[in-house]
C-alpha positions in Angstrom: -25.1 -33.2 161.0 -24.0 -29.9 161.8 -21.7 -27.6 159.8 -18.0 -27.4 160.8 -17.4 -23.8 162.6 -14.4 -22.4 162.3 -14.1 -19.9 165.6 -10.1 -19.5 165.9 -7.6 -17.6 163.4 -5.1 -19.7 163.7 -7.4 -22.4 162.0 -8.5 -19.9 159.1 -4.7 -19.6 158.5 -4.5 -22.8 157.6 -7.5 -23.2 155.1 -5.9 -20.1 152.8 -4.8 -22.1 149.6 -4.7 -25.3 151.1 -2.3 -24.7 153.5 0.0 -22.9 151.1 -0.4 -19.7 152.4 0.6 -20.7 156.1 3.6 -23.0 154.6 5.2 -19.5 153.0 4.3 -17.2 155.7 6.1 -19.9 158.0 8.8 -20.0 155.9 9.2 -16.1 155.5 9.2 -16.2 159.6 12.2 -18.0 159.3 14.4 -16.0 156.8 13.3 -13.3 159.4 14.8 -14.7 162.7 18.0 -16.2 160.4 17.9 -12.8 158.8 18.1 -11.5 162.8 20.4 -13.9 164.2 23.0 -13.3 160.9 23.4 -9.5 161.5 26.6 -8.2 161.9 25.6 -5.9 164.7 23.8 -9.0 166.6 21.0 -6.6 166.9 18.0 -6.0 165.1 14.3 -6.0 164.4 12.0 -7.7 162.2 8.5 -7.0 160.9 5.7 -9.9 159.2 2.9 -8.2 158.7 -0.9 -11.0 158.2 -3.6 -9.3 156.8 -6.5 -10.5 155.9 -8.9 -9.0 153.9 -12.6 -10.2 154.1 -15.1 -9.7 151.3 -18.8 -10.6 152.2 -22.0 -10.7 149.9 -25.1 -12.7 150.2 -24.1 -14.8 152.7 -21.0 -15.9 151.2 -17.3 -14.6 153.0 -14.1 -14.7 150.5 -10.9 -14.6 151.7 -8.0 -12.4 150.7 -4.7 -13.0 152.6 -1.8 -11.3 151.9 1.8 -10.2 154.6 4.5 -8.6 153.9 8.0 -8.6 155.8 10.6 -6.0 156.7 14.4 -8.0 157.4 16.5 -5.5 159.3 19.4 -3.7 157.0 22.1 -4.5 157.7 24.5 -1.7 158.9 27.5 -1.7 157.4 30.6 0.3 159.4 32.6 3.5 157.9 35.4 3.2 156.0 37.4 6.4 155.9 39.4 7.4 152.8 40.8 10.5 151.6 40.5 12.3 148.1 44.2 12.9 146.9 44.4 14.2 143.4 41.5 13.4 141.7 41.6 9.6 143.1 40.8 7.9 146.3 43.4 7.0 148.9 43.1 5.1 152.2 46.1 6.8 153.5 46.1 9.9 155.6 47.7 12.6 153.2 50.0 13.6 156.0 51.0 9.8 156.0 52.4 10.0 152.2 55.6 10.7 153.2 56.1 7.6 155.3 55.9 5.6 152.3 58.2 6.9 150.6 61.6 6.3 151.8 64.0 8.0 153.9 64.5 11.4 153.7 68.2 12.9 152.7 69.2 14.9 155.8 71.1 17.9 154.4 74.0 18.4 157.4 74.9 21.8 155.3 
């Protein structure tokens, strides 16, 4: 009987800690695209990253898988504020009066 050849990646992927490996990059591909699809902006880009790293001595090939993902930031929009004294205020300084009261008209 001959030996069972492995000749695609996509079946290497799924021998990497008995399927272990493929089950978390799976499930890091989808916190990516919810990651995408929750984004404020509706816009964005995702990154997973497979490597494989392949040792080989005497015949023998050992397997070192590893990825890594990059979720886009999200982007949060400006909030202006003013500093007034030592403090922060979300008012426009030349608003302050407004909020006051009315003003005394002097008829004089």
């Amino acid at each position: 009987m001959s030996p069972r050849l492995i000749r695609r990646y996509t079946e290497l992927l799924g021998l990497f800690d008995r399927g272990e490996f493929l089950s978390a990059l799976d499930q890091t591909l989808t916190g990516a695209i919810e990651g995408l699809e929750n984004n404020a902006k509706g816009q964005g880009v995702a990154t997973v990253t497979v490597t494989v790293k392949i040792a080989y001595q005497k015949g023998i090939l050992n397997f070192y898988p590893s990825f890594d993902v990059k979720t886009p930031k999200i982007v949060w929009g400006v909030t202006p504020a003013w500093a007034v004294g030592g403090a922060i205020s979300v008012q426009h300084p030349d608003q302050h009066a407004l909020f006051e009261g009315p003003r005394v008209i002097d008829h004089a």
